[in-house]
C-alpha positions in Angstrom: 0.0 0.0 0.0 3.0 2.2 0.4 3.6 2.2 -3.2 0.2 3.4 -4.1 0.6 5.7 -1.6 3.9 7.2 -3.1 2.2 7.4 -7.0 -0.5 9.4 -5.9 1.7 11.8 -4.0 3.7 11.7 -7.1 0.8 11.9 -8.9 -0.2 14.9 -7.6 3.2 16.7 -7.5 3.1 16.1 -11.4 -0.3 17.7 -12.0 0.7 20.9 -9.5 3.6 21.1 -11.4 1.4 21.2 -14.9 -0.2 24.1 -13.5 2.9 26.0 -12.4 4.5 25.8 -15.5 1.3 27.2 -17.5 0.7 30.3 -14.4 4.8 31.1 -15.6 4.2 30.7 -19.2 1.7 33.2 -19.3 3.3 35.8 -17.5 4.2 38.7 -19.7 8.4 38.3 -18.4 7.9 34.3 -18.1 11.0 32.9 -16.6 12.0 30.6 -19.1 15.0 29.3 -17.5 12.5 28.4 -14.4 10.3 26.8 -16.7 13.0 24.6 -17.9 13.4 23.8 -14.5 10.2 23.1 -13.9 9.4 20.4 -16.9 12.9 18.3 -16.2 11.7 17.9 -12.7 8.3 17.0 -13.7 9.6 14.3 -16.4 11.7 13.1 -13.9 8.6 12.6 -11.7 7.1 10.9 -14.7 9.8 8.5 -15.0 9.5 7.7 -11.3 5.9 6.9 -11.6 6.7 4.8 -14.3 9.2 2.9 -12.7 7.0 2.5 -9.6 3.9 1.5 -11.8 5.9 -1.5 -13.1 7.0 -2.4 -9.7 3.5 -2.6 -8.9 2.5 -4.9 -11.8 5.0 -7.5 -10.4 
């Protein structure tokens, strides 16, 4: 149950992360070095949840 537990905290932290890039991308002086920032540490998430996923399927 941990696991599960983990991907939707994950989970979460992936979709907050969705918003927060669009909030800076819309700003007229959007940050784009920030935003940069911001998608590699949400695909990183993504690959986590992945790899956690196919733990669960095991």
């Amino acid at each position: 149950m941990a696991l599960e537990s983990r991907i939707r905290e994950l989970d979460a932290r992936h979709r907050d992360l969705d918003l927060e890039i669009e909030l800076e991308s819309r700003r007229p002086s959007a940050d784009t070095l920030h935003i940069t920032e911001l998608k590699r540490l949400k695909l990183k998430i993504k690959e986590e949840i992945e790899a956690l996923r196919r733990r669960q399927a095991h």
